[in-house]
VMD Tcl script that builds the backbone (N, CA, C; Angstrom):
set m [mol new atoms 318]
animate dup $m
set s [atomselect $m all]
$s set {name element resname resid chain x y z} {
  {N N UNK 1 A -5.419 -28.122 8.177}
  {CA C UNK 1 A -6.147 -27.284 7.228}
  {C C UNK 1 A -7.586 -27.112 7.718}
  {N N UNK 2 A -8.124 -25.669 7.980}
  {CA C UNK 2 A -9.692 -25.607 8.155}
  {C C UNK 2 A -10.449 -26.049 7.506}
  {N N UNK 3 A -11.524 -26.126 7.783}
  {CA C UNK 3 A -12.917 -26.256 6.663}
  {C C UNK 3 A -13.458 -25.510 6.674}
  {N N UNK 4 A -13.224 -24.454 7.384}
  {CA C UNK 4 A -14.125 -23.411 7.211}
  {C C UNK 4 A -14.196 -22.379 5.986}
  {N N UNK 5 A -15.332 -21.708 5.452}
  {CA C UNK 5 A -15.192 -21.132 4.577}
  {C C UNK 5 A -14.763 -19.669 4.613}
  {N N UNK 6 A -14.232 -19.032 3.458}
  {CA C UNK 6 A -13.654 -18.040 3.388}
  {C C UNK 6 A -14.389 -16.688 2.596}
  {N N UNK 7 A -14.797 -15.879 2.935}
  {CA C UNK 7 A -15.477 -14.681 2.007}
  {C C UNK 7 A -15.129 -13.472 2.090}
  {N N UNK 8 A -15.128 -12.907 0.492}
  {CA C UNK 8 A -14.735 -11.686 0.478}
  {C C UNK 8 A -15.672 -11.064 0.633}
  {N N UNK 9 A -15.474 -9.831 1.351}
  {CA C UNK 9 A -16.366 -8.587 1.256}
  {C C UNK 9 A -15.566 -7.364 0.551}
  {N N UNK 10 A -16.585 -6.532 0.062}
  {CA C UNK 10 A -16.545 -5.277 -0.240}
  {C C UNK 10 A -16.018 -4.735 1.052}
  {N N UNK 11 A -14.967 -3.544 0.815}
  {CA C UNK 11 A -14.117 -2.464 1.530}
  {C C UNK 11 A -15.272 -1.297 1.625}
  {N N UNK 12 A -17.077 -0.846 2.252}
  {CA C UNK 12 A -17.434 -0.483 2.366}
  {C C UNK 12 A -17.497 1.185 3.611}
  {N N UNK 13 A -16.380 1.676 3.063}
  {CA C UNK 13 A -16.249 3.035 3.866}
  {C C UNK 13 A -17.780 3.982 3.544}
  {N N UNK 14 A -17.957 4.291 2.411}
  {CA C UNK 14 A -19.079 4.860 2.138}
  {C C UNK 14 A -19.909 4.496 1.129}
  {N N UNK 15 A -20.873 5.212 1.374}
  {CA C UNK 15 A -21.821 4.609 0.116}
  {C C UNK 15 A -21.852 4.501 -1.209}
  {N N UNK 16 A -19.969 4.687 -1.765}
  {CA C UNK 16 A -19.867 4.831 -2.874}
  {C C UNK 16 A -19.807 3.615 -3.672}
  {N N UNK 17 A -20.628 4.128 -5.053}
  {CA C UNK 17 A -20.691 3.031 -6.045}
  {C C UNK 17 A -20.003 3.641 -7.065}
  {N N UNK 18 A -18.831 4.081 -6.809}
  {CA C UNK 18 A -18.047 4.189 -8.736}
  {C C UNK 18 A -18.395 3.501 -9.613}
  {N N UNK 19 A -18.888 1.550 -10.097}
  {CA C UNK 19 A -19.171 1.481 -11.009}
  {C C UNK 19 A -19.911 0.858 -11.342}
  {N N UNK 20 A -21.157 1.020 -12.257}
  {CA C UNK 20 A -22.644 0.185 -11.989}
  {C C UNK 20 A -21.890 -0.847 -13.501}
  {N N UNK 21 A -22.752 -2.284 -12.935}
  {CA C UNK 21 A -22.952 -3.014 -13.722}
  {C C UNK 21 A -24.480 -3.713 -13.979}
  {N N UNK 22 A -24.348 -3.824 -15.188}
  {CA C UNK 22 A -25.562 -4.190 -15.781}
  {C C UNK 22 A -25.609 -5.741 -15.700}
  {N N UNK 23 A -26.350 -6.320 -14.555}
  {CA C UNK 23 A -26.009 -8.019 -14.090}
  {C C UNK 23 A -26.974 -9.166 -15.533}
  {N N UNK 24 A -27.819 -7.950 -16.434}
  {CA C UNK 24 A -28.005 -9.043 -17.409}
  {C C UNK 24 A -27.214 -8.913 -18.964}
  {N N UNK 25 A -26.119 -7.623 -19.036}
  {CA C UNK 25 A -25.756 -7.773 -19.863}
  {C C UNK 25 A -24.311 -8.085 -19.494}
  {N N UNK 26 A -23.781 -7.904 -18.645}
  {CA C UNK 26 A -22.073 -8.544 -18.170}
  {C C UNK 26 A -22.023 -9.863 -18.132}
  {N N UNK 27 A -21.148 -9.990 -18.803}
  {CA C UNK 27 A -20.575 -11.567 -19.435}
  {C C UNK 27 A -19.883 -12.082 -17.872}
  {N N UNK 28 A -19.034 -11.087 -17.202}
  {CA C UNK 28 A -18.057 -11.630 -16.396}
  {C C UNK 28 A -16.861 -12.092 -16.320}
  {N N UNK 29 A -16.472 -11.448 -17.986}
  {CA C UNK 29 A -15.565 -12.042 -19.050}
  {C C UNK 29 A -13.825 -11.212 -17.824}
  {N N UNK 30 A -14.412 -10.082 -17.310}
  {CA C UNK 30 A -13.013 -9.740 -16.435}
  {C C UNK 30 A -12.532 -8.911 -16.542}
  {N N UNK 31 A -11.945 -8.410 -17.374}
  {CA C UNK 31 A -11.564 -7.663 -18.514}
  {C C UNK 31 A -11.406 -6.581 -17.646}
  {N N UNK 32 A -12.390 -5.580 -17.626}
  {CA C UNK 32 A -12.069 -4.077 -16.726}
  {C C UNK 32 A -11.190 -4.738 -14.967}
  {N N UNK 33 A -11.334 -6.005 -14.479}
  {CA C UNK 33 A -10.399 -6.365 -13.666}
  {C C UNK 33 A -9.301 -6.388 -14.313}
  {N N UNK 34 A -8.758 -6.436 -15.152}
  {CA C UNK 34 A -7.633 -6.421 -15.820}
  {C C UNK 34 A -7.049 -5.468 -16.190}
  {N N UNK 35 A -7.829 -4.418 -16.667}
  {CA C UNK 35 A -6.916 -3.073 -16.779}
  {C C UNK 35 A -7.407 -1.953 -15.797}
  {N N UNK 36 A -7.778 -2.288 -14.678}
  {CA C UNK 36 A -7.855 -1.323 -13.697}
  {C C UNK 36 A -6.395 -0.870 -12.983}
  {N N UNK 37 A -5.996 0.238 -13.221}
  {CA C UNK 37 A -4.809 0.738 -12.709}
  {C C UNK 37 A -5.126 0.963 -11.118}
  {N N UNK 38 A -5.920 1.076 -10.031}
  {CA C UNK 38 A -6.067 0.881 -8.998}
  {C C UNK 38 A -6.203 -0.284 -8.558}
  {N N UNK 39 A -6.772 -1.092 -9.036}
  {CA C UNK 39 A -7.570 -2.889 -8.474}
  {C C UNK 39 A -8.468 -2.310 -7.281}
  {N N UNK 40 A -9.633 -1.706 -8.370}
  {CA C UNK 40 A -10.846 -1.624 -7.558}
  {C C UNK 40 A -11.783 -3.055 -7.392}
  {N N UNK 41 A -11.144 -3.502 -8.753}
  {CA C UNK 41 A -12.425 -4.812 -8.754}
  {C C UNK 41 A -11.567 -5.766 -8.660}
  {N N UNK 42 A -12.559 -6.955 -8.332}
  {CA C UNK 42 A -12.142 -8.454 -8.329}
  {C C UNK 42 A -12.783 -9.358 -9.024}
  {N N UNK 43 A -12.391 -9.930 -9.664}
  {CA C UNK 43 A -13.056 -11.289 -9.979}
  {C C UNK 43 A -14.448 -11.884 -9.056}
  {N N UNK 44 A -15.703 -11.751 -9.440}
  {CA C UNK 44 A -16.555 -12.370 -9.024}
  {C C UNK 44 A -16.587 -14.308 -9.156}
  {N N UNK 45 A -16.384 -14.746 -7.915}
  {CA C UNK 45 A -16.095 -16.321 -7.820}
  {C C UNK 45 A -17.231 -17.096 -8.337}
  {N N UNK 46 A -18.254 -16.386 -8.917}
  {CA C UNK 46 A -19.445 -17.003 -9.779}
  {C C UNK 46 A -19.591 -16.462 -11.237}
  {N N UNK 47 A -19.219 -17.528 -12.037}
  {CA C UNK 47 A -18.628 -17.559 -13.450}
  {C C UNK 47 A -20.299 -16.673 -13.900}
  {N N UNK 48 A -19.268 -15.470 -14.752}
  {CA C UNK 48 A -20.834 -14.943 -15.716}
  {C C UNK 48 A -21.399 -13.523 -14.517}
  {N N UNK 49 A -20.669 -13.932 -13.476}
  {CA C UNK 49 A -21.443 -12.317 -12.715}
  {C C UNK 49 A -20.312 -11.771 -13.234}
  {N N UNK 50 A -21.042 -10.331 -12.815}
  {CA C UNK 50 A -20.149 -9.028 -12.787}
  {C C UNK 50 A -19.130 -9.397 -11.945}
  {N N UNK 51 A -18.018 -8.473 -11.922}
  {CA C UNK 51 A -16.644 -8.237 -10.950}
  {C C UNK 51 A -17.385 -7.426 -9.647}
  {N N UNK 52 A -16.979 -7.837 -8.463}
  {CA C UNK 52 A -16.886 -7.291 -6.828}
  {C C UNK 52 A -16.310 -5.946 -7.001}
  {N N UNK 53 A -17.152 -4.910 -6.391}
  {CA C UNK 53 A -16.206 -3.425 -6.635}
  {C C UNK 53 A -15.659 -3.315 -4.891}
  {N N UNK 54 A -14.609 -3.899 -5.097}
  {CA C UNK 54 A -13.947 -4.214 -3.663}
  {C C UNK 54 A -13.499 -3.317 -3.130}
  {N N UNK 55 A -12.387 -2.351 -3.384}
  {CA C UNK 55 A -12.417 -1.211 -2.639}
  {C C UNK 55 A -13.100 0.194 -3.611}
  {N N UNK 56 A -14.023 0.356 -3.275}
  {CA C UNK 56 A -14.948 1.525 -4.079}
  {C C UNK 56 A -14.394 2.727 -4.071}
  {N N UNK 57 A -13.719 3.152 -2.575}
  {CA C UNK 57 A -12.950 4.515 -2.689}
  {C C UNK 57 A -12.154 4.678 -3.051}
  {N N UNK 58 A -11.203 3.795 -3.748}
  {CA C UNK 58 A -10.134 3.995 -4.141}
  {C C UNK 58 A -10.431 4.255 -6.000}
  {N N UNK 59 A -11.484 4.167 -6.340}
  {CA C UNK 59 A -11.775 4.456 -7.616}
  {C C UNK 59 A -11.257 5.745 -8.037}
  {N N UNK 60 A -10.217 5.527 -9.105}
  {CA C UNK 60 A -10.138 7.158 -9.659}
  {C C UNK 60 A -10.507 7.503 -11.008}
  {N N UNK 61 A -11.861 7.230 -11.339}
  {CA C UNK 61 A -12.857 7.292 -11.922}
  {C C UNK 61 A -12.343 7.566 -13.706}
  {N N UNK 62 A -11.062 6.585 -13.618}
  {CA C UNK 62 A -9.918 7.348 -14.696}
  {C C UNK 62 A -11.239 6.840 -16.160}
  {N N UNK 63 A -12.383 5.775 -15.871}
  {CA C UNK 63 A -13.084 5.151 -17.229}
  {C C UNK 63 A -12.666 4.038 -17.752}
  {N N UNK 64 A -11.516 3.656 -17.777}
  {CA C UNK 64 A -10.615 2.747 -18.543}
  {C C UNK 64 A -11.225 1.145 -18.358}
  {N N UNK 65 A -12.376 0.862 -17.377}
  {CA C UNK 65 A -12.695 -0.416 -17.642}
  {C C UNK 65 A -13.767 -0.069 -18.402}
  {N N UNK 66 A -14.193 0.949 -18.607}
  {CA C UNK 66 A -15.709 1.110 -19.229}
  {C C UNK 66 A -14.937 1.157 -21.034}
  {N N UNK 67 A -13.985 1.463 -20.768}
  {CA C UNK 67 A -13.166 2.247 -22.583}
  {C C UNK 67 A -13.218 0.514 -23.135}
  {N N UNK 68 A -12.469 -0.257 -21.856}
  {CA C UNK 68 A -12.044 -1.846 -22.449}
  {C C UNK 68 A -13.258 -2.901 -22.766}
  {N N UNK 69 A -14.065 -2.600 -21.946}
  {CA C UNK 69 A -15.277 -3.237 -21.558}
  {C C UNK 69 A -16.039 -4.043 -22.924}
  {N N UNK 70 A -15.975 -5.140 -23.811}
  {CA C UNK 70 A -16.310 -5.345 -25.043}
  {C C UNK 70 A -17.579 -5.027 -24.990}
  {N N UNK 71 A -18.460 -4.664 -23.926}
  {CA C UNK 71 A -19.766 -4.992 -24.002}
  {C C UNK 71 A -20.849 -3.993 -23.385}
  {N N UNK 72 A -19.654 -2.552 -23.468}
  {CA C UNK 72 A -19.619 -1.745 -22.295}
  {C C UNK 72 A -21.120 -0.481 -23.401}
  {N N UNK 73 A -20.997 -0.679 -25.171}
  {CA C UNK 73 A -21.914 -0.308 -26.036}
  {C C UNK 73 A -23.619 -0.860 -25.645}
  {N N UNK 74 A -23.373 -2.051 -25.155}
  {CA C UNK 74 A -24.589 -2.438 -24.572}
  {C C UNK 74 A -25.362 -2.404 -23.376}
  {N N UNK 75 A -24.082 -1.206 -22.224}
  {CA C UNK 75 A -24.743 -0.831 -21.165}
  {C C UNK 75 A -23.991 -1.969 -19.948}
  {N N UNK 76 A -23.611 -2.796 -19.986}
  {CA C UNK 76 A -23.004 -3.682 -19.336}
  {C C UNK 76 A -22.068 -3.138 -17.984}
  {N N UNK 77 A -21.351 -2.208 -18.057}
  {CA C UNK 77 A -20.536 -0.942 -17.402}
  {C C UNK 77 A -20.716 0.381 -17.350}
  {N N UNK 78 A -20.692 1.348 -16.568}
  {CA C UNK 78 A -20.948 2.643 -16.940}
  {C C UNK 78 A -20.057 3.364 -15.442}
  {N N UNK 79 A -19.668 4.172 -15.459}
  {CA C UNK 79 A -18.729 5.224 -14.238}
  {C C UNK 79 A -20.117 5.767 -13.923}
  {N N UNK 80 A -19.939 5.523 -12.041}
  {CA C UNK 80 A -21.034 6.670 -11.304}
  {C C UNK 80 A -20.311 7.672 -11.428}
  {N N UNK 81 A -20.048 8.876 -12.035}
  {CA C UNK 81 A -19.714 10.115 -11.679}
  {C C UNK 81 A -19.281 10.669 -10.502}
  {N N UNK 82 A -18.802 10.961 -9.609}
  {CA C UNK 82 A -18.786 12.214 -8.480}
  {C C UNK 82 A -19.662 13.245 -8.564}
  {N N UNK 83 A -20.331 13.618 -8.011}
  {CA C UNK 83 A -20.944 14.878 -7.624}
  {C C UNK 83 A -20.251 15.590 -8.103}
  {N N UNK 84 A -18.539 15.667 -7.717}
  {CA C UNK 84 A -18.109 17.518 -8.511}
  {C C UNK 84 A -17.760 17.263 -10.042}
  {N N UNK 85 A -17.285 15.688 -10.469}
  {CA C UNK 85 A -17.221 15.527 -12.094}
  {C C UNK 85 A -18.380 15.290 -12.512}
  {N N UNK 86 A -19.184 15.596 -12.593}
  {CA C UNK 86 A -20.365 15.239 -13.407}
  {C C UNK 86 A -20.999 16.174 -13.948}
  {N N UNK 87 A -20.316 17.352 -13.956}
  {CA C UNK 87 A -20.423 18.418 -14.911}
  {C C UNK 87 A -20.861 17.576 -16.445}
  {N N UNK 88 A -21.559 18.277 -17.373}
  {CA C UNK 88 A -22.233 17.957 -18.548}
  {C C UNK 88 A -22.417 19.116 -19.462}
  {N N UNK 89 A -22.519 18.554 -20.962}
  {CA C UNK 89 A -22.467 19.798 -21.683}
  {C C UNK 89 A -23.562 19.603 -22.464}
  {N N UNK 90 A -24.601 20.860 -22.419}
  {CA C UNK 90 A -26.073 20.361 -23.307}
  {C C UNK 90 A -25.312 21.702 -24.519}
  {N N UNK 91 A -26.029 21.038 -26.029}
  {CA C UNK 91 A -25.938 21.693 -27.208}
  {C C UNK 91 A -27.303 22.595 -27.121}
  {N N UNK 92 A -26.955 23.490 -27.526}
  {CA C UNK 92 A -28.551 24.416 -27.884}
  {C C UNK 92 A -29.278 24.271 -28.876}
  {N N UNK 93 A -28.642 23.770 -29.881}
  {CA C UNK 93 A -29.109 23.317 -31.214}
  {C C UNK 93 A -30.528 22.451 -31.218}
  {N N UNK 94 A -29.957 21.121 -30.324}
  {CA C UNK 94 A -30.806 19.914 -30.392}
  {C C UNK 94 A -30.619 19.676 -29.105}
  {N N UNK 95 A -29.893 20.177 -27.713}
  {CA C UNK 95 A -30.591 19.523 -27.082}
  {C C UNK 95 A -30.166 18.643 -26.075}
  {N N UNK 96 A -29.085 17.983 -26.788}
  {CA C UNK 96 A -28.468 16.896 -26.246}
  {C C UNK 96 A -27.310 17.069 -25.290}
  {N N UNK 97 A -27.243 16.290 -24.340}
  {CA C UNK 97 A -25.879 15.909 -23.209}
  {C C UNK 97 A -25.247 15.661 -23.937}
  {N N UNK 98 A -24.193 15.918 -23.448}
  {CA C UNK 98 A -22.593 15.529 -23.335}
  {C C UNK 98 A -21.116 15.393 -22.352}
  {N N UNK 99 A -20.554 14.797 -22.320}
  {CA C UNK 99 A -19.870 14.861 -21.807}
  {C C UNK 99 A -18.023 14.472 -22.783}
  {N N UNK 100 A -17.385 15.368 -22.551}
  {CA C UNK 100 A -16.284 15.089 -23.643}
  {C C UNK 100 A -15.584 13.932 -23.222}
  {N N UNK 101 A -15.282 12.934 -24.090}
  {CA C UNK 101 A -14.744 11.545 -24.086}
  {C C UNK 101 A -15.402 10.451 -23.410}
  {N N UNK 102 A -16.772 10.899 -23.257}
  {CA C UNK 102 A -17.857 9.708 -22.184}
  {C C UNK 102 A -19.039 9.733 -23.348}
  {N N UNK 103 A -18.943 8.351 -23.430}
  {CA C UNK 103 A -20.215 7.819 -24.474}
  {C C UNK 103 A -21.943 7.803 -23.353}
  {N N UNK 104 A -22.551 8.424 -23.454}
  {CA C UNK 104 A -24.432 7.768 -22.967}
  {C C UNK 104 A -23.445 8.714 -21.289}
  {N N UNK 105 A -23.614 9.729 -21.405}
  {CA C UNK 105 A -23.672 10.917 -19.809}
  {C C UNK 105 A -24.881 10.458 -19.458}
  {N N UNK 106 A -24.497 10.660 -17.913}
  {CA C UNK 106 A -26.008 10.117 -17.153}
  {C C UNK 106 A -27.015 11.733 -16.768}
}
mol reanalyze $m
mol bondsrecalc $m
mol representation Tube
mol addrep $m
């Protein structure tokens, strides 16, 4: 058996960050590792960080860890957009962004 140690890296093809985490409000609790239908993320091996966005390109930006995310109201998770989805919808009324079925559009 080695002793040597073992580390994961990030699958860094490009400079993509599909999904920002907020490192003082993420618990580390897992959770969006858990219902990611790709397994973009991993378990971070230091209890209380965020999850490793291990393979980034394979993100298909479906939201679903941000939907599960208990903590995701406090900014904790959020989807980088794509350049071509990040279309947004401003009201004329008042003003405001939107985006349909995305809470806080960047």
């Amino acid at each position: 058996m080695s002793e040597d140690k073992v580390y994961m890296l990030p699958n860094v093809v490009t400079p993509n960050k599909p999904v920002i985490f907020d490192e003082k409000v993420c618990d580390g609790c897992n959770r969006c590792v858990e219902v990611c239908p790709a397994d973009v993320l991993f378990p971070n091996p230091e209890k209380g960080k965020p999850p490793i966005i291990l393979y980034p390109d394979e993100c298909w930006h479906c939201d679903v860890c941000v939907r599960d995310c208990p903590l995701a109201d406090k900014g904790a998770i959020e989807i980088s957009w794509p350049l071509m989805a990040s279309i947004r919808w401003k009201r004329k009324s008042t003003g405001e962004h939107f985006r349909l079925g995305v809470p806080r559009p960047r």
